[in-house]
Each structure stands twice: as C-alpha cells, then as structure tokens.
N, C-alpha and C positions, 0 to 999 in steps of 0.2 A: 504493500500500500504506500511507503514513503518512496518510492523510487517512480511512481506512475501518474500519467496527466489526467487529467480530468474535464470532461463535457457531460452533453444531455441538461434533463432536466432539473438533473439533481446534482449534475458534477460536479460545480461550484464547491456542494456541500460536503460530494466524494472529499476533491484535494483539501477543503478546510479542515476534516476531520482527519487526513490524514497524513498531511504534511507535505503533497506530493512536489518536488520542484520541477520547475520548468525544463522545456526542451524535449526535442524532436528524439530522442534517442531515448527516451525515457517511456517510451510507448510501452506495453504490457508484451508486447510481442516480440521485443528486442530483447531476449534474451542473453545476454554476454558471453554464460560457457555451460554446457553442460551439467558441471558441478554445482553452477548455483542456482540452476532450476529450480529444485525442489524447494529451498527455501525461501526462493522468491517466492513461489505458488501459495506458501504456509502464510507468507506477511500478506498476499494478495488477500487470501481467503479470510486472513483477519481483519483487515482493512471493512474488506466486503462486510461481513459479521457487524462492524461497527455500525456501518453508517447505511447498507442498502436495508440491513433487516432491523434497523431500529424500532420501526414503527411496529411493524406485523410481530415483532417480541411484543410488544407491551400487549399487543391484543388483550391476553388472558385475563385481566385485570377485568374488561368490564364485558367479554362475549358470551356468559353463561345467562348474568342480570338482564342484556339487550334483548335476550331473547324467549326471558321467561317475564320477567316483572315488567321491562317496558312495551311489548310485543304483545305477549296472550297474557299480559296481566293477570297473571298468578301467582303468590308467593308459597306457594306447596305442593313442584310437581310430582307425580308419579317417577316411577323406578324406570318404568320403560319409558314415558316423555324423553327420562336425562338421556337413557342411552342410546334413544332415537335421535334426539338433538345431538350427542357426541358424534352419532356418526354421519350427520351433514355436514358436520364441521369439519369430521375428517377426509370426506369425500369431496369436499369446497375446497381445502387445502393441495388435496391433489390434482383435480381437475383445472382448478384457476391459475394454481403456482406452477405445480411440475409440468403438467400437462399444456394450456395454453403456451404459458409467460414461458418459462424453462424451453418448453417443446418445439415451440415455433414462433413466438414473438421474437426471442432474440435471437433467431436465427436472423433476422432484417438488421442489418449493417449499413452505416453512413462512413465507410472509410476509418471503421470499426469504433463511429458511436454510435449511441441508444438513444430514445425517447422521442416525443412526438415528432419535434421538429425533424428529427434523424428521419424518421420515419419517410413523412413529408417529402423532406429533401431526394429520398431514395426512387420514391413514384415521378417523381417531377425528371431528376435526374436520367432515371434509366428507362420512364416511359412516358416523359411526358411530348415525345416525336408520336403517339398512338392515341393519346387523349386528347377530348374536346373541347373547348373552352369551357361547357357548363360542367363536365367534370373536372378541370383543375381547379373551377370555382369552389368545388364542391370539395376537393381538399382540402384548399387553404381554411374553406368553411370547417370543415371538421380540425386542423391542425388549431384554430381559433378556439372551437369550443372544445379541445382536449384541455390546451393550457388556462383557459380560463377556470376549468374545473379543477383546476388542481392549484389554481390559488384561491378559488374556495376552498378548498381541502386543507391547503394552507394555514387560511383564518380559524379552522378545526383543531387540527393535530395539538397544538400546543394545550389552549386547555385542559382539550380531553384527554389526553395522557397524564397531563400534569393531577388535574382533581381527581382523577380515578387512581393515581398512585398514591394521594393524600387520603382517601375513602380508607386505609386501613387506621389511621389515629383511632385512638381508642374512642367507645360511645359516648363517654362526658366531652369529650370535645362538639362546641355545637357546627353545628353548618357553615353559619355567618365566619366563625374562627378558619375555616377550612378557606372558606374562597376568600377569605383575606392573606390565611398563604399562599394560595395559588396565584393569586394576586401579583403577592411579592415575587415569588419563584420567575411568574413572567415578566416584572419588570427587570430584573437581574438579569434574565434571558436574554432581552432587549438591548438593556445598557451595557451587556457584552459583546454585543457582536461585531462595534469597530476593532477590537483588539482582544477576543477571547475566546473567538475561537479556535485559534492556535491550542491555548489552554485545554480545551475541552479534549482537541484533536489526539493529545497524548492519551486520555484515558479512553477515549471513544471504544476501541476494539478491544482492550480489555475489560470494560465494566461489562460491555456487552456481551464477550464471549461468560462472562461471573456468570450474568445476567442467566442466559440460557443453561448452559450448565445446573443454575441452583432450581430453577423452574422445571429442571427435569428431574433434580434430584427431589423436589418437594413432590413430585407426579409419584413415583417411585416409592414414596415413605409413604402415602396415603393406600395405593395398589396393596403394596406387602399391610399395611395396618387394617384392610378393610379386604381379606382374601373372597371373602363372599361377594359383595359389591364389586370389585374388579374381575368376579369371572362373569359378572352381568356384563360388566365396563366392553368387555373382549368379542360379545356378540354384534357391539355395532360397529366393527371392519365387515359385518356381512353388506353387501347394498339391500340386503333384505331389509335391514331396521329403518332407514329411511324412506324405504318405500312404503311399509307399514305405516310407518308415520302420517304421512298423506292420505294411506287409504282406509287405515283401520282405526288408529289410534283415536286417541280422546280430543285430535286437533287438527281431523282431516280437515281435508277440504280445503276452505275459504281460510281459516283457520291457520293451517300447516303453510298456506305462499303468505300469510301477513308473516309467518315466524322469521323467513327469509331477510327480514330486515334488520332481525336480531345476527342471525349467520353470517352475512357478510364481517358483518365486524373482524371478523375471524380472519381475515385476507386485506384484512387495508394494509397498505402499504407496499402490495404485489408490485404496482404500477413500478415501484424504485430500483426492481430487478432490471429491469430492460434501461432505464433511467441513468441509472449509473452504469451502464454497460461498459461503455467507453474510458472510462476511467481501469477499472476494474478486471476486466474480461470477462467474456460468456463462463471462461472454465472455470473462474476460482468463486463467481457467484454460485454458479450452477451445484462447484462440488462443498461451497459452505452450506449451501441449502439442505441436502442428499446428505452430506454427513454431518451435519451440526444442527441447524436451526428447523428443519422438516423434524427429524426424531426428539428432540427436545421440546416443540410444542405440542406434541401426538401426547408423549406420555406425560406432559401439563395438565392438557386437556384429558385424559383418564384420569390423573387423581383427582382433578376437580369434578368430576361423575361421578366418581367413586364417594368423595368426602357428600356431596350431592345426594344421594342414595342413603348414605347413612344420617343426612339431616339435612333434608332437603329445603329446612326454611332459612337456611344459608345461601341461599339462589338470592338473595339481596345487595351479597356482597360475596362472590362464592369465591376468587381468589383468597382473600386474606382467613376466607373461612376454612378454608386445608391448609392454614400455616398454621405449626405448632405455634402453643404462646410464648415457648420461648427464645421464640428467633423470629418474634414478629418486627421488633424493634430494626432488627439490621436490615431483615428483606424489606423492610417500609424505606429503609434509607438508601438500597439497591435499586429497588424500585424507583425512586425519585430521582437519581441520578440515570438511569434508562429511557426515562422518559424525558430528561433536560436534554440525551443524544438524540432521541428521536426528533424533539422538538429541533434542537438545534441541525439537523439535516434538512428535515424540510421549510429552514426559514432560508439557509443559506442554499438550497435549491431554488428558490423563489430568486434571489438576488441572481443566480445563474437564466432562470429561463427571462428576465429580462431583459439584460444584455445581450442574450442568443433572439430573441423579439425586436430587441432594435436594429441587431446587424441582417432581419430578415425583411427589415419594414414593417414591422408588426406595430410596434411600439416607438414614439418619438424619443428624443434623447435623454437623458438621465444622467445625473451626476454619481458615477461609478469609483471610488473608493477603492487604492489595492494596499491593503493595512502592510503586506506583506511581498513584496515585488520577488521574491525567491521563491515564494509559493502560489502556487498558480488557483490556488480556489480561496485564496485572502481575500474574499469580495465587499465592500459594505455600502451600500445605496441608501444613504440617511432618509430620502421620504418611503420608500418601499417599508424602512424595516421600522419608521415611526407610525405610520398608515397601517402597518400590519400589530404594532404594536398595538395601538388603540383600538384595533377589532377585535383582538383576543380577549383583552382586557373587558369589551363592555359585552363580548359572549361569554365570559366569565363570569361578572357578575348578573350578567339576565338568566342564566340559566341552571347554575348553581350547583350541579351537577353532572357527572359525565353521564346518565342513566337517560338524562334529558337529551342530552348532545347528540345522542346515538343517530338520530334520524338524520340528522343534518350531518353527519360522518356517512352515513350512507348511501346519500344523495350523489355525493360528489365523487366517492370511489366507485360507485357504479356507474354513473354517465363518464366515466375517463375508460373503462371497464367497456363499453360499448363503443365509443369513439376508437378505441385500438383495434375493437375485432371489427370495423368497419373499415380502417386504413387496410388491416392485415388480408382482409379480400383483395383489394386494388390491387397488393401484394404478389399475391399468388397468382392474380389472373392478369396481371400486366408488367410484374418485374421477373416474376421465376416463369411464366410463362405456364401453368395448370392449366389443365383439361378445366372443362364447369363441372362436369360429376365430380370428381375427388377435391375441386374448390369445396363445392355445398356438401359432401358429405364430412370434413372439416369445419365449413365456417359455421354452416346452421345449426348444429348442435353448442357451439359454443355461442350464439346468437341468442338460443333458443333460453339457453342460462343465465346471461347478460340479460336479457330482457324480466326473467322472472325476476331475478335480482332487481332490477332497476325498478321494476314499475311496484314492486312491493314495499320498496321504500318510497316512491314517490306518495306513500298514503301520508306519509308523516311529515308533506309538505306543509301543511297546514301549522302543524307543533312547534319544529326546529327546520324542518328541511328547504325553506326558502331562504334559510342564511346563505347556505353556497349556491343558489340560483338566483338570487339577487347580486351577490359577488362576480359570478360569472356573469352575468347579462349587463351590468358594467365595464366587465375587461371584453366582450367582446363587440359593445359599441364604441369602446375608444379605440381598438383595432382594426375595427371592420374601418370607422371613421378616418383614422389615421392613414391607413393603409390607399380607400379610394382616394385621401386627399390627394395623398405624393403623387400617385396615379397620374390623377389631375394635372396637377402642377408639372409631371413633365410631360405631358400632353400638350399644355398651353406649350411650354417653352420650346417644346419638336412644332409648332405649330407656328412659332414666333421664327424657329430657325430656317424654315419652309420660306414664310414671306421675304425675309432677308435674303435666303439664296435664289429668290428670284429677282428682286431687285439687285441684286449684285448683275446675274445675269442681264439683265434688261438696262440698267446705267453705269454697271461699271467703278461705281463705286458708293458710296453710304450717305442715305441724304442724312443721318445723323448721327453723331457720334455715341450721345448716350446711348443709342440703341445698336451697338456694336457688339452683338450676345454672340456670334458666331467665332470659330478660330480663321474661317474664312473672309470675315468681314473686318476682323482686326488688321491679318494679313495685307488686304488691298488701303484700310486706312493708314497702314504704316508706310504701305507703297506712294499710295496718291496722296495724301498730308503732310504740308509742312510741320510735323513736331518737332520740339524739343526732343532731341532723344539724350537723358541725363545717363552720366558715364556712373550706374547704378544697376543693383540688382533687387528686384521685389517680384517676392513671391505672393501670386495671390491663392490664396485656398478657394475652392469650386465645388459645387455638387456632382456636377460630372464633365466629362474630362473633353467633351466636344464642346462646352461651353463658355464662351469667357463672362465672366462675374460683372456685374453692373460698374465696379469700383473702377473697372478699366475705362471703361467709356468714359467717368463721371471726373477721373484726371484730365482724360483728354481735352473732352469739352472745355471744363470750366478753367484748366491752366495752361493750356497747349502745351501739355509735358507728358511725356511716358518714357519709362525705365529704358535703359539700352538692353537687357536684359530682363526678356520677363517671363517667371515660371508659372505656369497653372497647375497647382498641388488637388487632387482629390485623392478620396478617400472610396474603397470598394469593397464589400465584404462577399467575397467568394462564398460559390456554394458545396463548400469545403470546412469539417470543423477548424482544420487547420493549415497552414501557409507557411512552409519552408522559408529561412529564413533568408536563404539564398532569391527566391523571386520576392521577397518583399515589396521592393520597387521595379516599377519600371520607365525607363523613361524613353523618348521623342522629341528630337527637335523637326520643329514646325515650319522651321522658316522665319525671316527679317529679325530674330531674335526671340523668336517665342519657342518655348521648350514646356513639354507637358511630362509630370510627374505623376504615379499613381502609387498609390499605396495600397498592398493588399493585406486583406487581412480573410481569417477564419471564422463562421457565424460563431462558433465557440468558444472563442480564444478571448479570456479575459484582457482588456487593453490596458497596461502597467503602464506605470507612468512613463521607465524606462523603454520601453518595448512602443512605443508610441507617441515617439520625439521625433517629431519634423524637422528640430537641427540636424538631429542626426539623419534622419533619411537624407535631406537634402545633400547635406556634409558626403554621405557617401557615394550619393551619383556623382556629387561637384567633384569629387573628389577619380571617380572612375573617366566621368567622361572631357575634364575640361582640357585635354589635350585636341581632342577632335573638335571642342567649341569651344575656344578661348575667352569667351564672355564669361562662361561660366567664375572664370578668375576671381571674377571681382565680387563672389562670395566670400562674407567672411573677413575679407579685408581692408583695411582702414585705409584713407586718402594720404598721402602723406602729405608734410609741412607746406605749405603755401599754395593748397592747392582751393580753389576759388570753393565759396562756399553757395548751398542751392540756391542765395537772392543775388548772388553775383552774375548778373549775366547770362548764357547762354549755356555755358560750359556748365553744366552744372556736376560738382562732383568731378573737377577736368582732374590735367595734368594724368593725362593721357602718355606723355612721354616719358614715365617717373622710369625711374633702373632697374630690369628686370631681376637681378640679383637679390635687392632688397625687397620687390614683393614677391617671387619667388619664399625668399625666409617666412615675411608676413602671413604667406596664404598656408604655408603648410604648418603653421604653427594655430592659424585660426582654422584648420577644417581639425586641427589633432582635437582641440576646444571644442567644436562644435559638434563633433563629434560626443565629445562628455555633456552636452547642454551648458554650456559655462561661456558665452560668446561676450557676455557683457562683462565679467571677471576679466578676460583674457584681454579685454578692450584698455581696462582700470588699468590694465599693467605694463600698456603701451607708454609710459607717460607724456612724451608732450606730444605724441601722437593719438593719443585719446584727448588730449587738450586742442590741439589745433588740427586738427585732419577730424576728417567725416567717415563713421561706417558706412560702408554705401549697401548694407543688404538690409530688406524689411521685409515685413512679415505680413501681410494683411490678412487680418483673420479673420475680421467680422464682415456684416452685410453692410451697405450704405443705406439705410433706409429714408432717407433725405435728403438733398441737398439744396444748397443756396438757391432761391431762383435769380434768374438773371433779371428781370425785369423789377426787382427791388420788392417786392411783395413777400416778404418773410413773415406773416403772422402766423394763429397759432393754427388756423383753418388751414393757410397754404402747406403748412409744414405737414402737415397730417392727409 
C-alpha cells in the first residue's frame, strides 16, 4: 500500500490512508524483482483491508437492528426469522461482492483504474466510434447520477458509522449524550483533514485488519458458547432458508422485499472494491476479501444469530449484545476508531471524485489543497469538506440514531448499485464485444437484484431516504448545468472562430482588433499592423489552444503594443488517469512569434503544487526548444543596465545588441530558477540589474473582463 498510486472514486482516500508517493513507476504492477513480490502483495492486501473494506467492516454494528426493529418492526424474532435473515445476508454478501463486484465489475479497466468515471471513460474510449449520441448522452447521464449518489452516500457514512459505534455506551448514558459525541467525533473528523490524514493513514490497515480479526473472533466465542443455536446458525448456507423466508415464513410476501432494506446494509461499501481499484489492484483486493474480510464477516454474522436465538430481544442493539461485558469497553473503542477509517475514506474519496469531475467537465473549479506534495492522495478542498461537514453534522443531530439512518444509507448504495450494473451492460455488449444471450443471462439476474434492493428501500423515502436524493438531485443539476454550459460556450467561440475565418478570407485582414480570438487572425494582424512589437516575453494562459484570449486583442487595441514573443499556455486533461511525465508539455511555434504550449495532465492525477508550475513547464520547453526559436531567450531574463524602459519610446524592453556571453550566463541561471519556481528571488539577487534592467517575461493569468472605453464613458453601467 505505501509504494502504490492512487485514482477512482475513492483513490484520493486509497493514497491518504496509505501513504502512497508519487510516480509513474510506483504503479501496483511494477513489480521490481521477484523476491519482493510477495511482500508487496501482503502490504497491498493491507492497504486494501484499511481503506477499501472500511465501510462494509463496520456493517455489523447496525445490519441485524435494520432489519428487524426498523424494517418488520419487531423487537422479538423467531429462531428461524434470524436464520432466515443470516442467510440473505450471507447470500447478498456473495452475490453483490464476490460475484458481481469481484466477478466482473473489476474486470473493467481505465489503464488499470476503477470506478465510475473509469468506467465511463472505458465505453467512450473503446466504443464510443459505435454509439449514438443519445446513448453517450445516456452515459454521461448515468456517470452523473453514479457520482452524485455517492456523495449522498457520502453525507451518510460518517454519522452512521460513527453513532452506531457509540450505540454500545452503556444504558444510563442518555441519547442527547451520544449524538453530542458523535457530534464531537465528526467535528475532529472534519478539522482533521487539512493535515490528519496522514495520521490516520498509519493506523488505517492495522486497526482494520484488529478490527476484523476481533469481529470474527467474537463470531466464534458466541458459535462455541451457544452449540445449539449455531447448528441452527449453519442451516442458513442452504439457499433453502431464504427462500422459505419469502415463501413460508412468518414475513412472506410483501413482508420478506420490505426486509430487503434492512439487508442491504450488509454490503455498503461494495461500490469501494472497484473504487479503489486503481490504486490497489484487482489481486490484492480480490484476495483480502476471499481470505480476510469475506470469512470474518460470515462468522460475525453467525454469532450474532447465534447470540440472537439465545435472546432475541437483543435485535435492538445485536452487535454489542454478543460482546462479552468484559471486553465491551475496548471493542466500543475499536469500534470507534473503525469507523473514524471508514469515515475518513469516504470523505477523502469525495475530495478525489471532485477533482477527477472537474478534469472531466463535470464540475467547475475548486480550490484543491495538497497538505502533502510526496503523497499523492494529501487532498483537502476547504468548501467540499466544510459543506460536507455541516451535512453530517445537522443528519446527526435530526436523526439521532443510526437505526433511523438506515433508509437513507440505502437509498444511495442501491441506486450507485444499479447505475454500475447499467454501465456494466454497455460493457459487455460494446467494449468486450458479448453475444445478447450470455449479456442478459448475466446482467438481468443481477438487475433483477438491484432492482428489489433498490425499490425496497425506496419505501423509506419518505423517513430518511430523501437525504441522499435531494443531495444527488443537487450534484447532478450543477453538473448537468455546468457541463451544457462549457458546451455552450465553446460552441459560441467555434462559432465566433467561423465568422473571423471568413472574414479573414473575404478582406484579408481584421476589421478589429479586440476581436482577434483566432491564432489565424493574430497571425495576419501581426503581419498587416503596425505594432509595437516590445523586445518581451508574455505568456498568456487560454482555455484552448486554437484560441487566442481577449487580453491579446485588448493590448493591441488600446496600446498598439504586443510582446515580440508571445506564448499561449492551456491547460488539457486527457482521457487518461495519468500523463507521463515525459509528454507533459507540448509545444508549436505558430509563426511571427506566437508559440502555443499545452499542458497535459490525467483526469486522476491530483494537481500538487509542484507538479503544476507553469514556471516550470515553460522553463523546460524555453529551455529544450530556444535554440531552434531564439525569442524564446528572453525568458527569464533580465534587460541589462541602460536598457530603455517600456514609457521610453518604441524600443521597449530594447538593447537588443546587449553580449551574448552575459545573457547567455543570465538565461541559464534564470530557467535553473525557474525551473525551482523562484524567478523573482533569483531576480532580488541580480543586484543593480534587478534595480535598473526590466524582466521582460509575464505571466497573464486572469481574464480581462473590462476594459477602458475609448470614447471616455467609464461608469458603473458601461463597465458592467
């Protein structure tokens, strides 16, 4: 887990939890030598353990309650009820996790990450040359309402883990006392995650691995304490008890699909398998599951049957009621810290699938935080994680319990739960290329599931279950919004670049300058216009790399000056989690002195501060190409002594004949600098050529959203 990078939905949370550091070489599948295989595989699979299976550990805590006391509202079931109910949960367990997720979700690879957008990425990528517009509509639509469900899920997890680990305090503790620590527990939560996750990151896979281990060995003391009740516990591995259940039992029927809503419970957290894929790998998820976290919640789940059967009015609270009394105190404190790692993966999942949302267009930009620039999932987004703070917090105090939560926890893993076996169709029938019979006789049994699941929680929309469908129906109208705007907006501007290239064609040159948006139209205005062309370098930053930015036109215009050099920097995030570090940039020169620069990046790849310096990109093209474009030079470095300053004249920035010897020194010592981000230091320490000479590179980074009119009309109307 320390050696390996991190994507998907939950990536972010993978490398926060695990320390992963950056770089291309550190992928799960770069193995180094033979020898260290296997111990890689051991720290993978703990890794894994920590942070994919946080959530679906804590289940036990409240899956027995969900589905007796909040479900078919009974606090005294029958003997066969329990082990009719143990074994949907055991059969949900294999079906949902091993079978689906394990079987054939993660077989879908994005250049080996996971999760929605992975997903997305892979239908578009390798078949979106076969689909139609209303079905990549119909994608993005569903890639939309994947992730919006899972930051309802989001607004979930922390509570409900949190007060259902609190639920064992002893009974003079009153309620109002509980959700006032949970309270505190989530504000701690909160106000650690500019700088504590790291913290956690150390203990993450071993409380977890505790975690499961002690949950099986408490499974195990109840089995051997209770021999009678455990050879009941052992009949529901038949599929016979669950089918009884619906057709015979005391809660057929109508009865037995509302129980469904309790069962889920049992498997939240599935969705994190595939999620963290990328990070992790299929193998070592696949085999912490198989050998660790699958048999350890099995035999959880029988001794709480078991203890169940022997006192079945302990379905109120039926984890802490199979804990001896005296080892309730430590498991209560295991317990809380299991659920601070669960919490804390899917908060820092959430900071990941926002950054992978903005580099997809999904979501606009966001002020992204890397606490940790050696660690690639140090992520902190101050409004996401105070926004997210304050939703916890007021589902905390409104609902006072995990028991209550339940509905609204399975609203939101169910519809992400049908969104996947909806992408996982396109899947098979346009990326692996599947016959339709052996598609439907795959999807629609697992459809058939999702759907009882889902619409059997949908009763308890009413209760809790409109928190995460109001959360989602929020994230996916500023998506959807967001998404057609951009749309829009390079519609207009291909529509602006159309009319210009016909009047180019048709007159030959530009009847105006502000409106000089093309690289074609710059081109002929630098050809036919008298400018100033100042013996300078400015780079302008752009949205995309065929257009030049308003800032150009709005020099020309209003000073009749533009750079002798001038770069157009954008920015483009491939459909690739990640970007070699080797094609980072690429560059073009344009002609009359215009050079176009791109910078690539990966929908996945956390943007560090370091990792995403435009000194430095620039610094290393100036630095590769200014022998072939000698303009490039004058990156970087300083004018020297007596050379006219920009109100002097024409010359601006001259002395154009200065001794190539000495800027020669100059320049390689300002790209060494600029190269480290330090251009203005390196300036301070030119001295009286940081006193009398001019840098001649600038930076333009913002938009011009006004400028002067010429006709002397500046108030506040005209400005606006």
């Amino acid at each position: 887990a320390f050696l390996c990078r991190g994507s998907g939905a939950g990536a972010d949370a993978a490398a926060s939890l695990s320390g992963a550091p950056s770089g291309d070489e550190n992928k799960p599948s770069a193995v180094a030598s033979p020898q260290g295989t296997a111990g890689r595989f051991t720290l993978l699979m703990l890794g894994a353990t920590g942070v994919v299976f946080g959530d679906i550990g804590t289940s036990p805590l409240y899956t027995f309650s969900g589905i007796f006391v909040e479900t078919l509202h009974t606090r005294n079931p029958s003997s066969k009820d329990i082990v009719d109910a143990f074994s949907m949960i055991f059969w949900l367990l294999t079906l949902v996790v091993g079978v689906k997720y394990v079987g054939l979700v993660m077989r879908v690879s994005h250049h080996g990450e996971g999760g929605t957008f992975a997903m997305v990425q892979t239908i578009i990528g390798q078949a979106g040359g076969e689909l139609g517009a209303r079905t990549k509509s119909a994608v993005f639509a569903l890639a939309m309402l994947g992730v919006s469900f899972i930051a309802g899920d989001a607004c979930i997890t922390p509570p409900m883990s949190v007060m259902s680990a609190l639920e064992g305090l002893p009974g003079n503790v009153g309620q109002n006392i509980k959700v006032a620590l949970s309270v505190a527990i989530l504000l701690v939560i909160f106000c650690a995650q500019k700088s504590g996750s790291k913290v956690i990151g150390l203990v993450a896979g071993p409380v977890t691995t505790l975690w499961f281990l002690t949950i099986a060995a408490l499974g195990i003391y109840n089995l051997a304490k209770r021999p009678e009740a455990a050879v009941q516990v052992f009949t529901g591995f038949s599929p016979g008890a669950f089918i009884s259940f619906w057709v015979t039992g005391e809660y057929r029927g109508i009865s037995a699909w509302r129980s469904l809503g309790g069962v889920v419970l049992a498997v939240t957290g599935a969705e994190a398998l595939y999620a963290d894929m990328g990070h992790f790998g299929a193998g070592p998820i696949s085999a912490a599951w198989f050998a660790l976290v699958y048999p350890c919640l099995v035999l959880q789940y029988m001794g709480q049957a078991a203890a169940l059967i022997d006192s079945p009015e302990g379905v109120v609270n039926p984890f802490y009621n199979a804990v001896p009394k005296e080892v309730v105190w430590p498991v209560l404190i295991l317990a809380t810290l299991a659920t601070i790692v669960a919490s804390q993966a899917m908060i820092t999942g959430i900071f990941s699938i926002i950054t992978q949302a903005h580099a997809l267009r999904f979501l606009p930009r966001v002020g992204v935080q890397h606490t940790n620039p050696d660690e690639r999932g140090q992520v902190y987004i101050p409004e996401a994680n105070w926004a997210l703070c304050f939703m916890t917090i007021a589902i905390c105090v409104s609902f006072q319990s995990s028991a209550k939560l339940a509905g609204a926890y399975g609203i939101a893993v169910t519809s992400t739960f049908l969104v996947t076996t909806a992408l996982l169709w396109l899947v098979m029938r346009h990326v692996w290329k599947w016959h339709l019979v052996p598609t439907l006789l795959v999807v629609v049994p697992l459809l058939i599931m999702d759907l009882l699941l889902w619409s059997a929680n949908v009763l308890k929309i009413v209760d809790s279950g409109w928190v995460p469908i109001v959360v989602a129906i929020l994230m996916c109208i500023l998506m959807h919004t967001y998404r057609w705007g951009r749309a829009q907006e390079e519609r207009v501007m291909r529509q602006e670049s159309e009319v210009l290239a016909e009047e180019l064609v048709r007159t030959g040159g530009v009847a105006s300058l502000s409106d000089m948006c093309t690289v074609e139209a710059l081109q002929v205005a630098l050809k036919t216009s008298d400018f100033v062309r100042g013996d300078r370098a400015v780079v302008f930053l752009t949205s995309f790399e065929w257009r030049v930015p308003r800032t150009v036109g709005a020099l020309a215009s209003l000073l009749g000056y533009l750079p002798k050099a001038i770069v157009l920097l954008s920015v483009r995030f491939d459909e690739v989690p990640f970007v070699p570090e080797g094609r980072r940039a690429t560059f073009e020169a344009l002609g009359a002195g215009v050079y176009s620069v791109v910078l690539h990046f990966g929908y996945a790849e956390p943007l560090t501060k370091e990792q995403f310096s435009i000194q430095k990109a620039v610094a290393a093209v100036v630095q590769e190409q200014c022998e072939a474009h000698p303009e490039l030079r004058m990156f970087g470095v300083v004018a020297p002594a007596g050379a006219a300053a920009p109100n002097q004249g024409h010359n601006i920035g001259g002395n154009s004949n200065s001794d190539h010897a000495g800027e020669d020194q100059l320049f390689a010592e300002a790209v060494e600098v600029m190269e480290a981000g330090g251009a203005a230091d390196w300036q301070q320490q030119q001295g009286q050529h940081s006193n009398e000479g001019q840098h001649r590179t600038t930076f333009v980074l913002h938009k011009l959203h006004y400028v002067l009119q010429p006709d002397g009309g500046h108030g506040c109307l005209d400005r606006v």
